[in-house]
N, C-alpha and C positions, 0 to 999 in steps of 0.2 A: 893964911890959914883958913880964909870964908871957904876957898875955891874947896880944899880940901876937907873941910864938915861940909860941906854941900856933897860932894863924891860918897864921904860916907853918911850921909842923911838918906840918899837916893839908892843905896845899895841896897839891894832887899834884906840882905845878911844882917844889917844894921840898924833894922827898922823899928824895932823893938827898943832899941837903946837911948837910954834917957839923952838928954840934951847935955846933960855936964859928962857921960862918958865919951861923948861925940866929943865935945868939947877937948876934952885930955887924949882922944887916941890925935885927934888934929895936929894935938903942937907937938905931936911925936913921932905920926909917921912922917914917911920920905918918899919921896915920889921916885920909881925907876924905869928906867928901859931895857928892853933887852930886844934882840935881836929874833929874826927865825931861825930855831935849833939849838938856843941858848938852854940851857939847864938852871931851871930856878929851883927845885928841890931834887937832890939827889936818892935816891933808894936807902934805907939803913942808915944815914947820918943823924947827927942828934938836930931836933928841931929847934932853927934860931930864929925863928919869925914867922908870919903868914903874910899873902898876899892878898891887895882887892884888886881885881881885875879892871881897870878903866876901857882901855884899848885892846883888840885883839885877841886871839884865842889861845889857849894852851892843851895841849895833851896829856892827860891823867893819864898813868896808867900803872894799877896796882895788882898785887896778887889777883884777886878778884874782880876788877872792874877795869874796862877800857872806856873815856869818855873824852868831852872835850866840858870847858869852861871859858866863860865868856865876859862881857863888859857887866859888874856887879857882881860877879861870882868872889868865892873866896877859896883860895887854895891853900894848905898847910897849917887847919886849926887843928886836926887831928891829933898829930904828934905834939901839939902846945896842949890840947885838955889833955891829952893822956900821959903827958909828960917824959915823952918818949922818943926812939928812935922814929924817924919816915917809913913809914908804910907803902907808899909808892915813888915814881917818878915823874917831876912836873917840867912839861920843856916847853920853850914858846911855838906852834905852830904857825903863827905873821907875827911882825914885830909887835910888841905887848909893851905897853905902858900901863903898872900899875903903882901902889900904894903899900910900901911895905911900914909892918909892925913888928917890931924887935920882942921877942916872945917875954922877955923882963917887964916889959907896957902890958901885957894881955894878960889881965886878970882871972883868977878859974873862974870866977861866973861868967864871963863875958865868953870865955874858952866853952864853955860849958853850953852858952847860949849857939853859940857858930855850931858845937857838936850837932843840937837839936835841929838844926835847920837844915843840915847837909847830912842826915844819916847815912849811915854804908850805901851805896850806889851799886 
């Protein structure tokens, strides 16, 4: 669990976050892999978690916006504050190792705080 409150201590997404919420997404997130071209969030499906990016780049791309994100970024808090469907499409561009949090863990403040920090792009 250190390795992983450390990951999220050092994300800038997270930095804000007290020590005992670092503490509780720790023993909760899961660390994953995916592949280049893998589809970690789909267009229009309901949101069931967000990612932290450790490893690697992924490709945003929404109605609105085409980008890339990267090691400390967070992907898929949108549809958890808004409580909603995905807005765009998240797919790995090199193999990605990140940090997933099961959207039932992500509290609306904390949802609410990731919103603040990653406004529309």
């Amino acid at each position: 669990m250190t390795e992983v409150y450390e990951a999220l201590r050092a994300a800038p997404a997270f930095a804000d976050m007290s020590d005992e919420t670092l503490r509780r997404l720790a023993g909760v997130a899961t660390e994953a892999e995916f592949p280049p071209g893998h589809v970690l969030i789909e267009y229009d499906m309901p949101a069931s978690g967000l990612y932290l990016i450790l490893e690697g780049r992924v490709a945003v791309q929404a109605p609105t916006a085409r980008l890339e994100r990267g090691p400390g970024d967070v992907v898929g808090e949108r549809a958890i504050a808004r409580g909603g469907k995905r807005g765009g499409r998240v797919s790995a561009i090199t193999a990605v190792r990140c940090l997933s949090i099961a959207r039932e863990h992500v509290e609306e403040e904390l949802a609410e705080q990731l919103l603040a920090r990653y406004p529309e792009d």
